[in-house]
FIKOLZA-1660 file (N, C-alpha, C; in steps of 0.1 Angstrom, whole numbers, plus 5000, padded with zeros to 4 digits):
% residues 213
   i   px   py   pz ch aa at
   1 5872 0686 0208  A  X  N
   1 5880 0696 0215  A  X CA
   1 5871 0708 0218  A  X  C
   2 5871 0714 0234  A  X  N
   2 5861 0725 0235  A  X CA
   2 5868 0737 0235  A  X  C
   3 5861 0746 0236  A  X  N
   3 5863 0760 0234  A  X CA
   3 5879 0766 0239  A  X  C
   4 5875 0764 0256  A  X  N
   4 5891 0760 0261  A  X CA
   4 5906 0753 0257  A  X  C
   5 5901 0743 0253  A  X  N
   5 5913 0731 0252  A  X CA
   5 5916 0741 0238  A  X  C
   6 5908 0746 0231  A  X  N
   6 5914 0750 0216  A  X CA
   6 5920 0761 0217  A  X  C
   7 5918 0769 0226  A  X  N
   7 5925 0785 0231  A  X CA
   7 5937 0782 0234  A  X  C
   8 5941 0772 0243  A  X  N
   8 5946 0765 0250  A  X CA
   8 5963 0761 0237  A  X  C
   9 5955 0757 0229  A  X  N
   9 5963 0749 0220  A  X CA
   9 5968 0759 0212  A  X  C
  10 5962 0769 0206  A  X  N
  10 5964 0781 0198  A  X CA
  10 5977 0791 0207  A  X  C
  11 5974 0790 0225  A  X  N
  11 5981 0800 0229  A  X CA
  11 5997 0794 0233  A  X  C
  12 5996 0779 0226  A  X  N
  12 6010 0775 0236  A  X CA
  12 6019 0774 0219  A  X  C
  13 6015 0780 0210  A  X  N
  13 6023 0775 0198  A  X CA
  13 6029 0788 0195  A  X  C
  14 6043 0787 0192  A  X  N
  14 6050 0799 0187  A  X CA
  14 6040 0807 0177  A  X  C
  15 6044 0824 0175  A  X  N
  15 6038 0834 0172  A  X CA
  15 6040 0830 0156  A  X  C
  16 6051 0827 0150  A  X  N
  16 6047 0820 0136  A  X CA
  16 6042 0808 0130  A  X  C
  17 6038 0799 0143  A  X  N
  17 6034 0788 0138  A  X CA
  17 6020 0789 0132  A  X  C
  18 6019 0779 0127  A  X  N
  18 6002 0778 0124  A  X CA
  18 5997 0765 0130  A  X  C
  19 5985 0768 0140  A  X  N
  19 5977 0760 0145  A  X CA
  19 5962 0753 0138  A  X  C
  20 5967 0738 0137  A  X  N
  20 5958 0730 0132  A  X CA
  20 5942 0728 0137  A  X  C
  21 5932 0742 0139  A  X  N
  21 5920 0742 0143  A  X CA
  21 5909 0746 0129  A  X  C
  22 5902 0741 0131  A  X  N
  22 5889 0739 0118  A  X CA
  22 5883 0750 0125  A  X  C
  23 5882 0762 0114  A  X  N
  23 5872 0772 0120  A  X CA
  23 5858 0773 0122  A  X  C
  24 5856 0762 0116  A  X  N
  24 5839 0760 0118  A  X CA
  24 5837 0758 0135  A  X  C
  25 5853 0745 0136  A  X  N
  25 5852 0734 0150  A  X CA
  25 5847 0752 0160  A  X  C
  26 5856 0762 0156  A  X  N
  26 5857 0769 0170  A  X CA
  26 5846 0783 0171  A  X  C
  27 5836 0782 0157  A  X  N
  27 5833 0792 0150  A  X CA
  27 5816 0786 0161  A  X  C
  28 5814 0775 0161  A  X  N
  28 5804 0767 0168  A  X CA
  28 5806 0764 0180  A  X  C
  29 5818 0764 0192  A  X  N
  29 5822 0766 0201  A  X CA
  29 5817 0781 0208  A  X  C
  30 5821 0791 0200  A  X  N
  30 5821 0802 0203  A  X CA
  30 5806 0805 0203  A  X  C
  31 5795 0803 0192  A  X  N
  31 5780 0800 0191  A  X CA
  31 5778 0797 0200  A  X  C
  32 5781 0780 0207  A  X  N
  32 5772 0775 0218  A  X CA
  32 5776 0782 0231  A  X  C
  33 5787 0791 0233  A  X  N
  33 5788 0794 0245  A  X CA
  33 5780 0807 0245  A  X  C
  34 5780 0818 0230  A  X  N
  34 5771 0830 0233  A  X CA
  34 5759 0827 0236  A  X  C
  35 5752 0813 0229  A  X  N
  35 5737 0811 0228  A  X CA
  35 5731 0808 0243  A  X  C
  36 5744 0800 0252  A  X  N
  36 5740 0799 0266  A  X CA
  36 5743 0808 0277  A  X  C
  37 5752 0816 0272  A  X  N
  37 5757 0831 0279  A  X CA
  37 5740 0839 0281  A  X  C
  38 5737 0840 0264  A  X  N
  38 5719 0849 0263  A  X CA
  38 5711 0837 0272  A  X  C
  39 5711 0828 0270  A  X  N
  39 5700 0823 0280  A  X CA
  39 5703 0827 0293  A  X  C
  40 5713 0818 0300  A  X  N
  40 5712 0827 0316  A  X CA
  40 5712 0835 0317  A  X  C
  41 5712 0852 0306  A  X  N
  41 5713 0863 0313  A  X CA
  41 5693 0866 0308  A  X  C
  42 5690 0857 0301  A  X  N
  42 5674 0860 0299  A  X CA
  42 5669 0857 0310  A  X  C
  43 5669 0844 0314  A  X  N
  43 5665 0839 0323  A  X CA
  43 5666 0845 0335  A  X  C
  44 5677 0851 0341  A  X  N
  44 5675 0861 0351  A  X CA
  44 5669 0871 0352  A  X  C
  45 5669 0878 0340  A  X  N
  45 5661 0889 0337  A  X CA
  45 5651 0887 0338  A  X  C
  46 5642 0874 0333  A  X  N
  46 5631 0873 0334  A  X CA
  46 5626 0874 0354  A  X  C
  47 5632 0859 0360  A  X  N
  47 5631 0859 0373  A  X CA
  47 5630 0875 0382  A  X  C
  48 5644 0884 0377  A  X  N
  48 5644 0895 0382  A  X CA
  48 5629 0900 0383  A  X  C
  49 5625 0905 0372  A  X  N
  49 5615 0913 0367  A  X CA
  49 5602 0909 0374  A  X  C
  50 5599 0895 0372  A  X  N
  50 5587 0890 0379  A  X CA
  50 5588 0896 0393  A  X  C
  51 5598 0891 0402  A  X  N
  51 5602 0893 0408  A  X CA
  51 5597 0906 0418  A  X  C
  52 5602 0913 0408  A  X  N
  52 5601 0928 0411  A  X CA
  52 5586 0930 0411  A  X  C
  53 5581 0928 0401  A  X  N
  53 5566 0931 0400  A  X CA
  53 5559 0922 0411  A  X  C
  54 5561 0911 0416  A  X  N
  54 5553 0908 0427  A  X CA
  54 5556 0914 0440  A  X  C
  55 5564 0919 0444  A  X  N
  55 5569 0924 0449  A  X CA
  55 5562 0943 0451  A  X  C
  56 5564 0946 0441  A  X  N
  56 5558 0961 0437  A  X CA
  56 5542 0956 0439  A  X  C
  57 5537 0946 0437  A  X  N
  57 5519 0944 0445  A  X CA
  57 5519 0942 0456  A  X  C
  58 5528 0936 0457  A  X  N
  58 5525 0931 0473  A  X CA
  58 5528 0941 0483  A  X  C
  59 5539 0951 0480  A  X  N
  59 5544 0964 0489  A  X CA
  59 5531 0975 0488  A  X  C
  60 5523 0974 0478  A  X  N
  60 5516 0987 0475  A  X CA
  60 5501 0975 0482  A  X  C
  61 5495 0968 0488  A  X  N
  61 5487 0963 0487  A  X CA
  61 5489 0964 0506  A  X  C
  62 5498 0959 0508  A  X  N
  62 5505 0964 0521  A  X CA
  62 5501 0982 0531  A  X  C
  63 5510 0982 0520  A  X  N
  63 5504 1000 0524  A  X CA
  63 5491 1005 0517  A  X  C
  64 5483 0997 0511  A  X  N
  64 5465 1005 0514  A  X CA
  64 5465 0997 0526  A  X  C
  65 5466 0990 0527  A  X  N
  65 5461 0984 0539  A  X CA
  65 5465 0991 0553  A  X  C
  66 5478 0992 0558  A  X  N
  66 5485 0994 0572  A  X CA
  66 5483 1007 0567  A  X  C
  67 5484 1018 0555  A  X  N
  67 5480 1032 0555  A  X CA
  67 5498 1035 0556  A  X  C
  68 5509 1032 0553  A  X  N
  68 5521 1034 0555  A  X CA
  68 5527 1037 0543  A  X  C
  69 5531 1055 0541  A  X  N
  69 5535 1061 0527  A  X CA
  69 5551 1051 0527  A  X  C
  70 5554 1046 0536  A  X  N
  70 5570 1039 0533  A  X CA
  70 5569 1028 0526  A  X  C
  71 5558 1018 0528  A  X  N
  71 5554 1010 0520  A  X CA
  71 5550 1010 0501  A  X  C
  72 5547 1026 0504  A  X  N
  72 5547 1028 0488  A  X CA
  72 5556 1033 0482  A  X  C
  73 5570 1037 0490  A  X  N
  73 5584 1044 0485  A  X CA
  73 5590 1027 0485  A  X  C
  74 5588 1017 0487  A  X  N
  74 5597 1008 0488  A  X CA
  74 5589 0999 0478  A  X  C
  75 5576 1001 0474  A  X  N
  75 5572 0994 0459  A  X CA
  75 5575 1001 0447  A  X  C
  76 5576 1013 0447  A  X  N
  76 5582 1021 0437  A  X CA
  76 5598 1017 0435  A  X  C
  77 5608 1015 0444  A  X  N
  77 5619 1013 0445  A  X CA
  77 5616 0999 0434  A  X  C
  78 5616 0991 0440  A  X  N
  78 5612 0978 0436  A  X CA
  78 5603 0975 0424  A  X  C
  79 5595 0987 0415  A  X  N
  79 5589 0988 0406  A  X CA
  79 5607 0992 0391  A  X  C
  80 5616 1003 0403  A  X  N
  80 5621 1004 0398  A  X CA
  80 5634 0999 0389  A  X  C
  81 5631 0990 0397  A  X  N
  81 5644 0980 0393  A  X CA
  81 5637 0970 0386  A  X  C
  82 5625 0969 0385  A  X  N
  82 5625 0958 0373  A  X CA
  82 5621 0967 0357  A  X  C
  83 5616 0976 0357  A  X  N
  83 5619 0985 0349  A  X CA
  83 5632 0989 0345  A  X  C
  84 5643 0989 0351  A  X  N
  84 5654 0994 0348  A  X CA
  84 5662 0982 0340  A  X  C
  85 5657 0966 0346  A  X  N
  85 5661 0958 0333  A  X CA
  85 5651 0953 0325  A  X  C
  86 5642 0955 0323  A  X  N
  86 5635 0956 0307  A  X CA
  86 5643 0971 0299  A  X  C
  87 5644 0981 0302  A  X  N
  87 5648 0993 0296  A  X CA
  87 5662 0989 0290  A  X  C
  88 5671 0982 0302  A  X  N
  88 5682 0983 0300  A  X CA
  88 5685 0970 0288  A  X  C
  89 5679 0962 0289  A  X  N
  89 5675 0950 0279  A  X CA
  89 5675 0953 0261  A  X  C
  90 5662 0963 0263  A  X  N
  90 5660 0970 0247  A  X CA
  90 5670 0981 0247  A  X  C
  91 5678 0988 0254  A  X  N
  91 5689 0996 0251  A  X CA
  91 5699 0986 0244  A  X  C
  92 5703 0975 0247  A  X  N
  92 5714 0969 0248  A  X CA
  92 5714 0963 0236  A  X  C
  93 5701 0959 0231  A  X  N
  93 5698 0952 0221  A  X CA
  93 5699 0958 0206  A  X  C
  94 5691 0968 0210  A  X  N
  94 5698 0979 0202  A  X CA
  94 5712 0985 0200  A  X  C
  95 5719 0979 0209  A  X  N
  95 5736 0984 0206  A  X CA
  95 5741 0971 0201  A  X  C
  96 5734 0965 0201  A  X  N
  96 5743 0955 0197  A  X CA
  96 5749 0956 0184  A  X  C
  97 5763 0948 0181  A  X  N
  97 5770 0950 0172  A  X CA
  97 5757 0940 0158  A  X  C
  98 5761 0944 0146  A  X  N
  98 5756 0937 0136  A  X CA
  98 5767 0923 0138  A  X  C
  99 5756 0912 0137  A  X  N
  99 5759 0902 0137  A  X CA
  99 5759 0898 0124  A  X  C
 100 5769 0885 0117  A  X  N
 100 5772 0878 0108  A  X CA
 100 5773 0865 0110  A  X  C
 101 5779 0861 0101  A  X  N
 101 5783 0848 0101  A  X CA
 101 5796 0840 0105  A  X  C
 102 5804 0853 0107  A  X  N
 102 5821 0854 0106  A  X CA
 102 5823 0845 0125  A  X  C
 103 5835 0842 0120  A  X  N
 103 5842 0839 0136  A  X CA
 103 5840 0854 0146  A  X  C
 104 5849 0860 0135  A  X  N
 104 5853 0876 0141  A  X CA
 104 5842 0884 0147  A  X  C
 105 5831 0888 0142  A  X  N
 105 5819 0891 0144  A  X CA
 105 5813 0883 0158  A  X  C
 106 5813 0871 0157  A  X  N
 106 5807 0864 0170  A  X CA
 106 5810 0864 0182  A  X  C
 107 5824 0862 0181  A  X  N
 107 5836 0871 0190  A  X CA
 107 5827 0885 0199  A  X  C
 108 5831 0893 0189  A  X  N
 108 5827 0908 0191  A  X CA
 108 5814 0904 0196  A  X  C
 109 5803 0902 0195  A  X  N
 109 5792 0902 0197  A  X CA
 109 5790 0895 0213  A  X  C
 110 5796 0887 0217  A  X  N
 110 5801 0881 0228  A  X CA
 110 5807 0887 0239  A  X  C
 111 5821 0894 0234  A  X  N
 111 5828 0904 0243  A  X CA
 111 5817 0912 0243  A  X  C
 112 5806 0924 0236  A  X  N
 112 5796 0932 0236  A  X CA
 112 5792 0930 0249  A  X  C
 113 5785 0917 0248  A  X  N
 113 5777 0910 0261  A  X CA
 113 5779 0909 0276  A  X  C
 114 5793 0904 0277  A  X  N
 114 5801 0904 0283  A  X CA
 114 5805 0917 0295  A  X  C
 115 5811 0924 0281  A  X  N
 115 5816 0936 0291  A  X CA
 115 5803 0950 0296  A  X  C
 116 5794 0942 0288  A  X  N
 116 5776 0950 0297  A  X CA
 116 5778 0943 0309  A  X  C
 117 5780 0930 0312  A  X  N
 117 5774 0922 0322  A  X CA
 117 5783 0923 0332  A  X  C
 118 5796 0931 0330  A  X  N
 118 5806 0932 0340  A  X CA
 118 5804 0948 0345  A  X  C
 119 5799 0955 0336  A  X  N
 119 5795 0971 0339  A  X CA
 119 5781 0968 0350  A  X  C
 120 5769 0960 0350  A  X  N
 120 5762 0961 0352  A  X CA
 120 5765 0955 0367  A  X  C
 121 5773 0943 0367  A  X  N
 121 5774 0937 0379  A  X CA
 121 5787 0945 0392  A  X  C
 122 5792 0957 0386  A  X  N
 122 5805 0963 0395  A  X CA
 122 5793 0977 0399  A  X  C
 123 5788 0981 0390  A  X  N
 123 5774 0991 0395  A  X CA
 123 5761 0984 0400  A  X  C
 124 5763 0973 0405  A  X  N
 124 5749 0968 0413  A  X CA
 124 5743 0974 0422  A  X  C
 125 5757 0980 0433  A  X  N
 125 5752 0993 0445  A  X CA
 125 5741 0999 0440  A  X  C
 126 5743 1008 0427  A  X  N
 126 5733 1017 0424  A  X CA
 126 5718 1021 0424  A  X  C
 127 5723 1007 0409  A  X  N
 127 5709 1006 0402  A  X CA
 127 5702 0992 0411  A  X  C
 128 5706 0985 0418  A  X  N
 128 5700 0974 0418  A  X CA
 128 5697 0974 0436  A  X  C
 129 5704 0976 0446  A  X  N
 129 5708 0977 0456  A  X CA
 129 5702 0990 0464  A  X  C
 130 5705 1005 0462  A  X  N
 130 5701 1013 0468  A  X CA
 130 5688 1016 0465  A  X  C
 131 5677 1015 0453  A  X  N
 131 5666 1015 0458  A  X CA
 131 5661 1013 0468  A  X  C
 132 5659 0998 0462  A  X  N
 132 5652 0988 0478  A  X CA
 132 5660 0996 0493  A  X  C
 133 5674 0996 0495  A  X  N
 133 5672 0998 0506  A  X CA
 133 5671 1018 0510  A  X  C
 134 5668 1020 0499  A  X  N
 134 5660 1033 0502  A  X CA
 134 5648 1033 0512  A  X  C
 135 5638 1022 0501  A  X  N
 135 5628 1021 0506  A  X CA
 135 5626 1015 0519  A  X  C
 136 5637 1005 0526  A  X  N
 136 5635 0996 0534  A  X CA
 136 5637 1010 0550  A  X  C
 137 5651 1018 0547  A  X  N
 137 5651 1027 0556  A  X CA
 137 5643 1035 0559  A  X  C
 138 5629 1039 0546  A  X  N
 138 5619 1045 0552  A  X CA
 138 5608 1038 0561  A  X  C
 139 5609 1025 0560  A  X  N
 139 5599 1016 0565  A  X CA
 139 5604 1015 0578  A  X  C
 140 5618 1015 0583  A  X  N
 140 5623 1016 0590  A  X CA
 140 5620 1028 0601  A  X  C
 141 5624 1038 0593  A  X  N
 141 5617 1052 0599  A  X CA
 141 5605 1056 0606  A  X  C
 142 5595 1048 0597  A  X  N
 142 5581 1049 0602  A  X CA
 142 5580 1039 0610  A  X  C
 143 5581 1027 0610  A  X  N
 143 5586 1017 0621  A  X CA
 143 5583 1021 0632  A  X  C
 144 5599 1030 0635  A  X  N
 144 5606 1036 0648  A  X CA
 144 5600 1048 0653  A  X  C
 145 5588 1055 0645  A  X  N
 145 5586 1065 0648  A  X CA
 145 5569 1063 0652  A  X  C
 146 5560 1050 0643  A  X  N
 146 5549 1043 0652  A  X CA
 146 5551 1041 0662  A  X  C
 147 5566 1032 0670  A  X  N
 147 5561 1022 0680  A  X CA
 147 5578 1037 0691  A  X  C
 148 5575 1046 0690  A  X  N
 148 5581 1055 0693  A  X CA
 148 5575 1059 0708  A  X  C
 149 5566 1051 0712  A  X  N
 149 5558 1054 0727  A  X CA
 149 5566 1040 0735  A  X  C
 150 5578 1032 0726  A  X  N
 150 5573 1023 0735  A  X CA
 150 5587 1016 0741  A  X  C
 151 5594 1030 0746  A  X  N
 151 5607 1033 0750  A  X CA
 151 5621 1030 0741  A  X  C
 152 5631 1036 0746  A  X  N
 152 5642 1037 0740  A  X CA
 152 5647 1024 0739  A  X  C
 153 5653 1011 0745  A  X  N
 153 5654 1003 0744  A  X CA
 153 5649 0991 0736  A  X  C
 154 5635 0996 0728  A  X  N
 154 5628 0987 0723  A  X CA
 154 5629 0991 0709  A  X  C
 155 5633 1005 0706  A  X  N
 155 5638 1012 0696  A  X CA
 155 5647 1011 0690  A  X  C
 156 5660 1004 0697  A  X  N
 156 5671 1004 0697  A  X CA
 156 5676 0992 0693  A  X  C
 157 5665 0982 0695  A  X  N
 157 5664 0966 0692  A  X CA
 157 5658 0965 0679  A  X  C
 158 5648 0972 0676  A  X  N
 158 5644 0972 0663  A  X CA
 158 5654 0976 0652  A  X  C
 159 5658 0992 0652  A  X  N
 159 5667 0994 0649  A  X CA
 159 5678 0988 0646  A  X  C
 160 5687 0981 0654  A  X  N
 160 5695 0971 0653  A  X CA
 160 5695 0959 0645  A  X  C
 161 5679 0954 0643  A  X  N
 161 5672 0941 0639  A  X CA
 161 5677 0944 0624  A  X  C
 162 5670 0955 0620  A  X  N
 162 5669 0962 0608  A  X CA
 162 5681 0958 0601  A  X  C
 163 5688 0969 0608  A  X  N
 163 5702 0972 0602  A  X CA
 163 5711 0964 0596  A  X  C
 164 5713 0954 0612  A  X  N
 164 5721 0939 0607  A  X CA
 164 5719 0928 0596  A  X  C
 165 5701 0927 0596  A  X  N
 165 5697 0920 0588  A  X CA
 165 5697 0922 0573  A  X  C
 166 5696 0931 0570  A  X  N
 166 5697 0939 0559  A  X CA
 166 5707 0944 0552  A  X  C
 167 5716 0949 0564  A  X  N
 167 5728 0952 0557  A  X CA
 167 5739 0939 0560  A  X  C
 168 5735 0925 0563  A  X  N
 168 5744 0912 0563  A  X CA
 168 5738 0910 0545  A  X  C
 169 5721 0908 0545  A  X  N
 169 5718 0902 0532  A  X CA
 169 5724 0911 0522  A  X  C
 170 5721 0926 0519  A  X  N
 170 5724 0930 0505  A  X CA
 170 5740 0932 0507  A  X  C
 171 5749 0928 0517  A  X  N
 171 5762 0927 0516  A  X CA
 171 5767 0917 0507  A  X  C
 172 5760 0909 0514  A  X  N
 172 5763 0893 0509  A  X CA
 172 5758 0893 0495  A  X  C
 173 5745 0899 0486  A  X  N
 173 5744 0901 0470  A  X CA
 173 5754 0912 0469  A  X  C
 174 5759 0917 0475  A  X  N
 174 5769 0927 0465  A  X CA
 174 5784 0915 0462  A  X  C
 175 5785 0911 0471  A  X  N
 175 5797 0906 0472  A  X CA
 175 5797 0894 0464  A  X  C
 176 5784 0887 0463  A  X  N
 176 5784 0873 0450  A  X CA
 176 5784 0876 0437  A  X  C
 177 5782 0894 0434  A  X  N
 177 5778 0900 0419  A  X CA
 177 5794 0903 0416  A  X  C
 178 5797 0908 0428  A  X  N
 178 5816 0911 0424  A  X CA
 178 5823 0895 0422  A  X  C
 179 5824 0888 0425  A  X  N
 179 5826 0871 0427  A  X CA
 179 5826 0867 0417  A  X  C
 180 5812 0871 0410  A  X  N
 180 5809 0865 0395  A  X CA
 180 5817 0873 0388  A  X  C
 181 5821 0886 0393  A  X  N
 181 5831 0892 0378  A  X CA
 181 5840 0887 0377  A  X  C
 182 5848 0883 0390  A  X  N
 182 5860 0881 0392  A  X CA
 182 5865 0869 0388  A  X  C
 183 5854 0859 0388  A  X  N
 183 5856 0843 0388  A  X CA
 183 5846 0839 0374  A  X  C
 184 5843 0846 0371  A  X  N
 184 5836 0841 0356  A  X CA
 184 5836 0854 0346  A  X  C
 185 5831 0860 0347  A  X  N
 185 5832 0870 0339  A  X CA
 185 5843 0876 0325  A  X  C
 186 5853 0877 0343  A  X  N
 186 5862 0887 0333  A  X CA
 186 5874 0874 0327  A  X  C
 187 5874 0861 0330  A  X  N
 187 5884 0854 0330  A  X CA
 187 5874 0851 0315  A  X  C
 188 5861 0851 0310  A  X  N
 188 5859 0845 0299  A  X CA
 188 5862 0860 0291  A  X  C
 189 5862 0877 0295  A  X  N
 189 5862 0881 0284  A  X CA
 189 5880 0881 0279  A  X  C
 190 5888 0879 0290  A  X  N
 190 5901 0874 0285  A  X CA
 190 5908 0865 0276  A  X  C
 191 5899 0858 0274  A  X  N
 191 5894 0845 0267  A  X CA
 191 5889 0854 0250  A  X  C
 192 5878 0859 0251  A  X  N
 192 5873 0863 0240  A  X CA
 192 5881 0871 0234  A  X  C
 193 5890 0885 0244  A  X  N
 193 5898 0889 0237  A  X CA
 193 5909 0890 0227  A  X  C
 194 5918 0874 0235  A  X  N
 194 5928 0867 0229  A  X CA
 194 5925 0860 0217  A  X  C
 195 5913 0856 0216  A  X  N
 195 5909 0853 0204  A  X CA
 195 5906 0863 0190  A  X  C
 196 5897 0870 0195  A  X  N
 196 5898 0884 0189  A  X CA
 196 5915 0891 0180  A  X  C
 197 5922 0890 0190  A  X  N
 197 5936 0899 0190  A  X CA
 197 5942 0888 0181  A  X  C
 198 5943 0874 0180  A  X  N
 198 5950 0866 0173  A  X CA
 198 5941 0863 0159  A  X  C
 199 5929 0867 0154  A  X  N
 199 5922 0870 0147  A  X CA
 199 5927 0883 0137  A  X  C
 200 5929 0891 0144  A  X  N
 200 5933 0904 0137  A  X CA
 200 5945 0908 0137  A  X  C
 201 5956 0898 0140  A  X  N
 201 5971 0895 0141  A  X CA
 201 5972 0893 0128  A  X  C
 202 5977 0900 0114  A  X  N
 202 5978 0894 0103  A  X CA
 202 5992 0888 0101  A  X  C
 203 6004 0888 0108  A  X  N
 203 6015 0879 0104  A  X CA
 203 6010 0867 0117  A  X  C
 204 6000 0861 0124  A  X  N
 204 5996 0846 0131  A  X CA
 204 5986 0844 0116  A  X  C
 205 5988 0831 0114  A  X  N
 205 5976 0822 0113  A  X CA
 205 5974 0811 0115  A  X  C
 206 5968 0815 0130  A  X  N
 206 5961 0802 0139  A  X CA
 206 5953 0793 0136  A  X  C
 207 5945 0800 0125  A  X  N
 207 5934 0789 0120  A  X CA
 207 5936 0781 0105  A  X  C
 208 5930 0772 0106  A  X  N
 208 5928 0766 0087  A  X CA
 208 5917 0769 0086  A  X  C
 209 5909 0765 0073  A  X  N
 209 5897 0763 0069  A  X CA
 209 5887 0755 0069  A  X  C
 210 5882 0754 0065  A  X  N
 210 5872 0741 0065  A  X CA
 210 5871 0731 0058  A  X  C
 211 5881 0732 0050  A  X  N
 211 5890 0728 0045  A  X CA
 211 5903 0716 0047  A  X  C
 212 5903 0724 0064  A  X  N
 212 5917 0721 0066  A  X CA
 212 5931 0728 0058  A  X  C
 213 5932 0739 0054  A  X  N
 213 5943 0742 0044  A  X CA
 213 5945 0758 0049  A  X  C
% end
């Protein structure tokens, strides 16, 4: 029985019953889903960060070259955001709740995770998003203001190029980061909470022992 099917079974039994689940069964359910929650958000983080940093050489390698200060406002953007999750990584780490051995505890440690990952993904605009296109509108600017001999119409196309392209792609990541709250996220911390709440329900007892008793 997985993690679900046992929520599942716990939430369809009257408030005095007692439901027949091995707390180890759901204690190691809840384990393997935190242990793969931390990997994919490592793993991104990692991707991000690289990311960022090839990106922060390649923009600043750019501008010694072409001599373009917007080039270096748009590696710094981009410097900035992979900095912001290594920082935000050892903040978090450091908040974390003391972990045990307990159901309860794993839980908590879980929702912890969770409700960063839903703060982090409803504020992506911010920290993640308006950098770069800080930087992109100054590249922009200089752009338009080089090739500024080479009439209005041609200006106006660039311009345009810019705009649409740019503001279709980081639409489109804003709107898959909201997607994920909506469609994974928040439906697993609903999940974690219900467990939590019938955990610290002292007239339920949902669970047996390991025992069975």
């Amino acid at each position: 029985m997985n993690f679900e099917a046992m929520q599942k079974a716990w939430q369809s039994q009257d408030p005095g019953a007692k439901v027949t689940i091995n707390v180890n069964v759901l204690l190691n359910e809840v384990r393997h889903n935190q242990q793969h929650f931390r990997a994919t958000i490592f793993w991104r983080d990692v991707r991000e960060v690289g990311s960022a940093a090839l990106m922060t050489v390649g923009f600043l390698v750019w501008g010694l070259r072409c001599h373009w200060w917007s080039f270096y406002l748009l590696a710094f953007a981009c410097f900035e955001v992979g900095v912001f999750f290594v920082v935000d990584r050892r903040i978090q780490h450091r908040k974390q709740p003391v972990h045990n051995d307990s159901l309860q505890s794993c839980i908590e440690a879980s929702l912890f995770q969770i409700n960063h990952q839903i703060w982090l993904l409803r504020n992506v605009l911010w920290w993640y998003l308006l950098p770069p296109i800080i930087g992109i509108g100054a590249v922009l600017a200089q752009t338009l203001w080089t090739a500024r001999g080479a009439g209005l119409a041609f200006l106006i196309t660039i311009g345009a190029v810019f705009i649409i392209t740019y503001g279709f792609t980081y639409g489109f990541v804003y709107w898959l980061n909201q997607r994920a709250v909506k469609k994974q996220l928040e439906p697993r911390r609903q999940e974690l909470e219900t467990l939590l709440a019938g955990l610290k329900e002292p007239r339920n007892q949902p669970l047996m022992d390991a025992d069975g008793r």
